[in-house]
C-alpha positions, 0 to 999 in steps of 0.5 A: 722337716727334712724331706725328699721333696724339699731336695727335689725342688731344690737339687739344681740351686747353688747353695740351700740355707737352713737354720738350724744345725739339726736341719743342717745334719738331716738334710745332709744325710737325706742328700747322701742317701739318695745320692744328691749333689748339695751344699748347705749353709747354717744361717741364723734367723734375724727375728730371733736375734732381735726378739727381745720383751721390753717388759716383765710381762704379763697375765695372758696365756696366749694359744697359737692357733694353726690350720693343719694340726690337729686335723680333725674336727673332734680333736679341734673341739677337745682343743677348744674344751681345753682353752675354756677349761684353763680360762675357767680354772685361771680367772685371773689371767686371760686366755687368749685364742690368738688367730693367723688372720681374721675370718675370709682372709687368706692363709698359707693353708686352707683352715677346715675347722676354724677354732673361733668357729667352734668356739663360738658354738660353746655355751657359757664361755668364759669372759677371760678367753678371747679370740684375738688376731694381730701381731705375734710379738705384740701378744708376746709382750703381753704374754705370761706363757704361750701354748701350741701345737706345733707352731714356730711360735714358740720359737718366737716366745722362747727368745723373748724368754716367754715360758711355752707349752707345746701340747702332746696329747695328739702325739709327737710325729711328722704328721703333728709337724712337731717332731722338732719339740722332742728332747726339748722341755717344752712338750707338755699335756692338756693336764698342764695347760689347764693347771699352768704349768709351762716350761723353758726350753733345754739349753742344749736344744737350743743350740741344736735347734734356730738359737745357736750363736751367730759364729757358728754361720756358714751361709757367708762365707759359703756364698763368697767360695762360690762366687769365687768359684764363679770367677774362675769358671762358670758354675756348673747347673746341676742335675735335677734330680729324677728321684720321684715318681713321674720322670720326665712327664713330673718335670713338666708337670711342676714347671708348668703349675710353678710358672703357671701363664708363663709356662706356654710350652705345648707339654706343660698343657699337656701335662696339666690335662692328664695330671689334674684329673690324675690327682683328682682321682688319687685324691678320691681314691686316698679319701675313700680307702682313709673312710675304709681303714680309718685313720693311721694310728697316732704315734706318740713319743713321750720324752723326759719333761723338765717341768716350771713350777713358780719358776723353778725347774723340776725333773720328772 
């Protein structure tokens, strides 16, 4: 998602690629607002371009586990009641709890409650649901639907031309990272993962959104204006942008967690002895007042669903 924190990183470099035209479009008017010099470039994503199923398909109903969302653990657990609930309802196809990595391997995000884990904790599970790793497409190719939260998955499965759920029962919201499924026919209840009822995505959203035509790229010809540029002057750095708190002091603070050993400056160790047990402080602070107020109030944005049934699409 667009964010204020993904420019200021990002605010001295020459040309920032995005995928899809509405990240190009909210990029665009977050830079505008805050007054950032940035220019943009629309690219495809090759993966998707080569996504094709080599067969009809299969039985499986794959879930796209993730570690962020949902957070926390009694919504894990519902989660996890809704995949044994559909392996149960739908013997005949097997349910497929399919895992970013194998347990005590590393990932992007540190998983607090591991799905299996609590899976493995259910009575009488089903035989046809299964906890499985490995790669993505591969599950795909054997794949009748693939269900998630919020994972780019489902980006995957809809141009291998695999019907996908993307549950809502926990809202559609930044905090879900799944605001991007909104207006698209993908978004869809526990009620139908456990009845099979997945969707195939709106066409318009699709062009909106990582599957517009490969002509319609800018990032190219925005590299050759800019190596032109280049020839005739030198490019200009541009400024860094000081729209976060911290000033200077947070410059020096990111340079030295980016660049770690290598950053040997005496105001780097000097930001890193303030700034650690700063953020630790904040941390405990924003955890106990979390403890006191209780969770924010999900925010849930219910949209006009076009539902698949036995392969047709009907508005509801």
């Amino acid at each position: 998602p667009a964010t204020l924190l993904a420019l200021y990183y990002r605010s001295q470099v020459d040309l920032l690629i995005l995928h899809s035209k509405r990240e190009i479009a909210a990029f665009r008017s977050l830079a505008e607002h805050w007054g950032i010099e940035q220019d943009f470039g629309l690219a495809t994503l090759p993966f998707l371009a080569r996504s094709r199923r080599s067969a009809v398909g299969g039985d499986d109903i794959v879930f796209a586990a993730q570690a962020k969302v949902p957070r926390s653990l009694i919504d894990r657990e519902q989660l996890v009641g809704w995949l044994v609930e559909t392996a149960r309802q739908q013997p005949e196809r097997r349910v497929v709890l399919k895992l970013r990595a194998a347990a005590g391997e590393t990932q992007t995000h540190a998983e607090r409650y591991p799905l299996d884990e609590i899976l493995a904790r259910v009575p009488d599970v089903p035989d046809n649901l299964v906890v499985s790793t490995g790669s993505m497409p591969a599950h795909l190719e054997r794949a009748a639907a693939l269900v998630t939260v919020s994972s780019t998955a489902a980006l995957e499965a809809a141009a291998m031309g695999v019907p996908v759920l993307v549950l809502d029962d926990f809202g559609v919201s930044e905090s879900m990272i799944n605001l991007v499924f909104d207006d698209s026919g993908l978004l869809g209840s526990s009620d139908d993962l456990i009845a099979g009822r997945y969707r195939n995505p709106d066409a318009g959203w699709l062009d909106e959104n990582y599957f517009h035509e490969a002509s319609g790229d800018t990032w190219i010809s925005a590299i050759e204006a800019g190596v032109r540029r280049r020839d005739q002057a030198d490019l200009p750095l541009r400024p860094q942008f000081r729209g976060t708190l911290g000033g200077n002091v947070r410059r020096v603070w990111d340079r030295k967690r980016a660049l770690g050993r290598y950053d040997r400056s005496l105001g780097g160790y000097l930001a890193l002895a303030v700034g650690m047990p700063l953020r630790g402080a904040v941390r405990r602070a924003r955890a106990i007042r979390a403890r006191v107020v209780g969770p924010k109030p999900v925010e849930v944005r219910r949209t006009q669903r076009v539902e698949a049934v036995d392969g047709d699409r009907v508005g509801r």
